[in-house]
N, C-alpha and C positions, 0 to 999 in steps of 0.2 A: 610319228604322226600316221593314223590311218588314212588309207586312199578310201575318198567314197564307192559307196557301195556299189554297183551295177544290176540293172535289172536284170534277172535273170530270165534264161529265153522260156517258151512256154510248156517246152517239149520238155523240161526239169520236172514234169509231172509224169512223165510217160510209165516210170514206177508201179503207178495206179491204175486201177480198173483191168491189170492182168490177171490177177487172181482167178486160182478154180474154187467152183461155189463152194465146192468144201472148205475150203479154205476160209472163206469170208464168212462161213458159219461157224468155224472155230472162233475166229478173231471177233465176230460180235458176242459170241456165247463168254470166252474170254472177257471182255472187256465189261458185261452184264456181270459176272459174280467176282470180280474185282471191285467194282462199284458197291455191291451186296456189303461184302466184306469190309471193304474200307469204312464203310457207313456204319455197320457194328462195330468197328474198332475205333472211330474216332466219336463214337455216341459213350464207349465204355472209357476213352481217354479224355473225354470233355470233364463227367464225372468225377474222375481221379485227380486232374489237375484242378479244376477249383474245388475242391477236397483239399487237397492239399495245401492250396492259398488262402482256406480260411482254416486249417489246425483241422481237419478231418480226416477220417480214413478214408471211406469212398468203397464204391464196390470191391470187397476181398473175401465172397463166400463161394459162390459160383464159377466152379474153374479157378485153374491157379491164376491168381492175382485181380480174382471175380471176374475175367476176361473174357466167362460167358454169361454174365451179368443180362448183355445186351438181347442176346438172345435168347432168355428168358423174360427178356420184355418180351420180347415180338412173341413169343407164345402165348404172354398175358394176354395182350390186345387181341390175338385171334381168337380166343376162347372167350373175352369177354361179350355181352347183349348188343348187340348191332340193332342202335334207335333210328327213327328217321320221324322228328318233329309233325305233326297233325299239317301243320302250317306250309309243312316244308312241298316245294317243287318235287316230286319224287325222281324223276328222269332225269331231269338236271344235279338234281343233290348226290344221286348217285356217278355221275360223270363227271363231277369237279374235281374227286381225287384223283379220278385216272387221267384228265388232259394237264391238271399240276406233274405227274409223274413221269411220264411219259416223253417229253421234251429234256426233261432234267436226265434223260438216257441218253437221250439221242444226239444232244450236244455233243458226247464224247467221242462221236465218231470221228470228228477231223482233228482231234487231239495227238498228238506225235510221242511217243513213249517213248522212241529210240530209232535206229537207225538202220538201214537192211541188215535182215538176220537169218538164215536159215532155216526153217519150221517145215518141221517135217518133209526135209526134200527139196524144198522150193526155195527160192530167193523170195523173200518179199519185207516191205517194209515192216516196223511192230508199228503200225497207224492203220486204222481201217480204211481211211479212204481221207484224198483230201481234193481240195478244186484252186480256183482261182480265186472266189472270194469264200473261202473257208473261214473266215474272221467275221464277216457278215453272214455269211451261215450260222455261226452261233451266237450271235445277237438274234438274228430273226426267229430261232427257235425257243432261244430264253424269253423271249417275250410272249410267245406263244404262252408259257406256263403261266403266265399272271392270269391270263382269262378263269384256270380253275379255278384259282382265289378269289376274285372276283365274282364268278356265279357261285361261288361254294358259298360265298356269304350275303348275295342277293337271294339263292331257292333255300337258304334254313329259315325263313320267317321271321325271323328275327331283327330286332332294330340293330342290336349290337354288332351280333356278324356282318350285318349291311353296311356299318361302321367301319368294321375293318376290311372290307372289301375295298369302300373307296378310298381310303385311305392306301390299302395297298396299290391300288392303280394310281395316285396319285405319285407315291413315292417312286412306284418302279420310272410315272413319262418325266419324274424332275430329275432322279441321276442315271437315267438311261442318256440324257444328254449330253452330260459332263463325260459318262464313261465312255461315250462315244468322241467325243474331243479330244481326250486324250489319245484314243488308240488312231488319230486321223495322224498324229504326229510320228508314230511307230511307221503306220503305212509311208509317209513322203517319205521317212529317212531307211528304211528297210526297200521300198521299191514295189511292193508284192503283196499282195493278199492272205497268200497263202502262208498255211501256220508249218509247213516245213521250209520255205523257204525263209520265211522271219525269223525260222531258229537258225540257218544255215548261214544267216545275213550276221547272225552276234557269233561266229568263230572266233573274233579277235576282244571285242568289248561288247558288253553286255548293254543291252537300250535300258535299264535300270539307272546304268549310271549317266549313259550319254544325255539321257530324255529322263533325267530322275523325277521335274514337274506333273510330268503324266503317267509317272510310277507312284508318286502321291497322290494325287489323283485318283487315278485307279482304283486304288487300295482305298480309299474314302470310298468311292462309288459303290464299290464292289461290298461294303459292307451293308448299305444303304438297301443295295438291290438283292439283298438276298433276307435281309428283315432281320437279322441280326441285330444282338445288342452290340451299342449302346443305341440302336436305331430301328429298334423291334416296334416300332409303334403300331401297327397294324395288328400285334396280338398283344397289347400293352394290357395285362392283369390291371392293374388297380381306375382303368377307365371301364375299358369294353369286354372284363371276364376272360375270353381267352380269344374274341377278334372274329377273324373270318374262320375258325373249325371249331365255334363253341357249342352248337350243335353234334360235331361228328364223335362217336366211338368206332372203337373194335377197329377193324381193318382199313373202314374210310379214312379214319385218322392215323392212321401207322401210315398211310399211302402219304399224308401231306407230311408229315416226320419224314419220311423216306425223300421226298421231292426235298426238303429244306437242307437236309444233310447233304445229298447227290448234288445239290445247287452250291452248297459249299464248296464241296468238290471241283465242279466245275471252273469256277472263278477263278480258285487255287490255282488248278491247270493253265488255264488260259493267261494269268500272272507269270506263272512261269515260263509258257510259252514266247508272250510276248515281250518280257521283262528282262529272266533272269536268264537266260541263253537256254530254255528248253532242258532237252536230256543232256546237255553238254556238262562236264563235268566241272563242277566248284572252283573255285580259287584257280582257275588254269592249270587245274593239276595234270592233264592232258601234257602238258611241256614237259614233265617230267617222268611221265607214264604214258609210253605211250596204245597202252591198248584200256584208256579210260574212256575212251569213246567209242569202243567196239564191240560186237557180240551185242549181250543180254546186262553188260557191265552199266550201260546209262541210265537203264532203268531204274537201277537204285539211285541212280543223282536228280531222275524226275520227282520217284515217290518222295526223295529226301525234303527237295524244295516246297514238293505239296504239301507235307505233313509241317513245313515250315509257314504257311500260310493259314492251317488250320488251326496250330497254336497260337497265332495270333488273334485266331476269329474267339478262342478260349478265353486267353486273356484278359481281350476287350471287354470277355460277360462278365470276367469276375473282378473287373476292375473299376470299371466306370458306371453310372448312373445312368439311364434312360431321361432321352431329351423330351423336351418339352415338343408337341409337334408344332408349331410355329419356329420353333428355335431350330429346329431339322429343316424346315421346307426353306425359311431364309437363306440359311446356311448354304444349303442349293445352288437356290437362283441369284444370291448376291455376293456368294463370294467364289464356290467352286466352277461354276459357267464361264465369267467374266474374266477369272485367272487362267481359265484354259482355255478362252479363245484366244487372248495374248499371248499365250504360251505358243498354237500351235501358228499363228501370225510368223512369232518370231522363230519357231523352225522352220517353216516354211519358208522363210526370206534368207535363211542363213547356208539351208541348203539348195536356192535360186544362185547366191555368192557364189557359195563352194562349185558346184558344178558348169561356172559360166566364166568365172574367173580363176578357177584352179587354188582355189583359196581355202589353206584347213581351217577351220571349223569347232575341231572335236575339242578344242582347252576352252573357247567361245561358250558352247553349249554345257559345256561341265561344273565349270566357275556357275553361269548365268543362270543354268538351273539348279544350280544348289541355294543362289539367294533367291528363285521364286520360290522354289519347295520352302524354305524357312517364312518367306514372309505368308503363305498358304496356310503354314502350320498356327503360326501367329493370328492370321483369320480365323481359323477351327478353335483353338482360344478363348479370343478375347471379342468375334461379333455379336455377342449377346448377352454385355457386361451394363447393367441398368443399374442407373443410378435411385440409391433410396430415398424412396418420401418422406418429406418431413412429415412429424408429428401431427396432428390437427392438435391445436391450443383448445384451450380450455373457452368454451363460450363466457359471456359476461355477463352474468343476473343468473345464469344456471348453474344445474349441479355439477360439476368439477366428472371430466371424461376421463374414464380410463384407456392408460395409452394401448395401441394396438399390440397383437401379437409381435412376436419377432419377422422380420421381414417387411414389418411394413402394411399400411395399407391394401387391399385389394382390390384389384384392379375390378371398375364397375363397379364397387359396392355403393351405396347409398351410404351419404353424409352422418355424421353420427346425430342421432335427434336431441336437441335440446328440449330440457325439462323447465321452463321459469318457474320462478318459487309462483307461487298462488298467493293473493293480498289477505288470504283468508287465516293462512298458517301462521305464528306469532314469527318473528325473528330469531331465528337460533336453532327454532324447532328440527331443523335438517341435519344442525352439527352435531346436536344431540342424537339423533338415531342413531 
């Protein structure tokens, strides 16, 4: 059995803010074209794998294995005409790419990649910087980025982008809450804020599996808040054209690509941070290895897990259908909110036990969230399972109704009209037509 965790004291940060400026303009410039990068790589592997899961080839002319496919887009979009709608806000329409952008950077600063390392001379962590509430740091800054979606699709003129504007603010304040719920259960059982310390706190067991409810969770939110399918409603083609950038070309629109992928990213990160034990190495392969944790070696066990969270987000596009938005927003507030305040209720009372009574805990939480996680999944499901309408029957005196498409009646439609025969027509006359 694991001993609960202890908070750790505040000075465990002291790490931070030593840095010489040079240094902290490596590690941001660093962390800047790693994000670039990743961003072409997981735009040209998004490609290749639903390619491949519907019998395709998928980028393979550009660079070996078309693997600079990606960036001969972005040279497309830069050389393409850069419009800006009659109708449109100009000041505005022109700033909505860069405040979408710009946040989806800056998240990454309290991201932890690994563990002190040596860089050129110095001791210093691979993180650029981290605080006390480093977790709520990047919540307050991702929320930051909805505002560009938002004005991007209030100043283009248009009804539709205004469309997908509110709709995006609507979706970001419904699973901004739930993902906040869950990460309240990390915080009581980790102690800490801070995103090196919550990786320092999973040495032994990973909060994915202790707190698996709000690793499901999450992982629903996280898809929700970043406009992903199967929950991309706010650029949903066959409603609103292409949402809140259905105005933008050329670079404006490379800029909101660029925030949606870096937003990916992000979440990845912050999953594995909080989740999956950070840079810590897989399977506890550390007990058998032991310099899996050292150096520049963790950093491949971060990108590994991130690059495990992006082919998920792959997946999901090429697998599932896009919801219905009523069938997303319920799904929300009636099943994901409600599951994770009981969820964080009952860690929070389990770890009031444990540390008052000296009572483990860790078989309690393990078992009890695996049968919330299952019955959550069973919500995601089966909450929006409607029962089909009967037929409407055939009127009596009139002409004989043909039955509805498949599926059923439409919701709102108007009753089918009855035609009575007329006293003028002879008898028969209709069956004869």
């Amino acid at each position: 059995m694991i001993a609960p965790t202890v908070v750790r004291a505040a000075d465990d940060l002291s790490a931070f803010g030593q840095d010489p400026w040079w240094l902290v303009l490596v590690k941001a410039g660093l962390v800047f074209v790693v994000l670039v990068l990743l961003t072409l790589f997981n735009i040209w592997w998004e490609r290749r794998v639903v390619a491949r899961m519907q019998h395709r080839v998928g980028p393979n002319v550009h660079g070996p294995f078309g693997l600079l496919q990606s960036l001969a887009d972005g040279v497309k979009l830069a050389l393409k005409e850069d419009l800006i709608p009659k109708a449109a806000d100009k000041v505005v329409f022109v700033l909505a790419p860069v405040i979408a952008v710009i946040p989806a950077f800056v998240t990454f600063a309290v991201v932890p990649f690994g563990p002190e390392v040596s860089m050129f001379g110095e001791r210093t962590p691979l993180q650029l910087t981290d605080m006390p509430v480093a977790v709520l740091f990047v919540m307050a800054i991702a929320s930051i980025g909805i505002y560009g979606i938002v004005l991007g699709g209030w100043s283009s003129g248009s009804t539709y982008s205004l469309l997908g504007g509110l709709r995006s603010s609507a979706q970001m304040i419904s699973y901004e809450v739930s993902m906040g719920l869950a990460l309240i259960a990390v915080f009581i059982y980790a102690g800490s804020l801070s995103t090196s310390e919550i990786v320092a706190a999973q040495e032994d067991l990973w909060f994915g599996l202790i707190l698996l409810p709000s690793f499901v969770i999450y992982v629903i939110s996280m898809v929700g808040e970043v406009n992903r399918a199967p929950f991309d409603l706010p650029e949903a083609e066959g409603e609103l054209v292409g949402g809140f950038h259905t105005e933008y070309s050329s670079l404006k629109f490379a800029l909101f690509f660029l925030a949606e992928y870096i937003n990916m990213a992000t979440v990845s990160a912050l999953a594995t941070t909080l989740f999956l034990g950070g840079w810590r190495a897989p399977f506890w392969i550390d007990r058998v290895w032991e310099g899996a944790n050292e150096g520049y070696v963790p950093v491949i066990w971060f990108f590994g897990k991130v690059l495990f969270f992006i082919f998920f987000f792959i997946w999901l596009r090429g697998s599932l259908p896009r919801l219905r938005y009523d069938q997303f927003m319920a799904f929300g507030w009636k099943v994901l909110i409600p599951v994770a305040l009981g969820w964080t209720i009952l860690v929070a009372t389990m770890r009031y036990v444990s540390n008052t009574y000296d009572v483990g805990v860790q078989e309690v939480l393990l078992f009890g969230g695996a049968a919330v996680a299952v019955v959550l999944l069973l919500g995601l499901l089966g909450s929006e399972r409607e029962e089909e309408p009967e037929e409407p029957a055939a009127p009596s005196g009139g002409f004989p109704v043909p039955p509805m498409p498949a599926g059923g009646a439409v919701r709102g439609a108007a009753a089918p009209l009855e035609f009575p025969r007329s006293t003028t027509v002879p008898a028969g006359a209709g069956e004869e037509a």
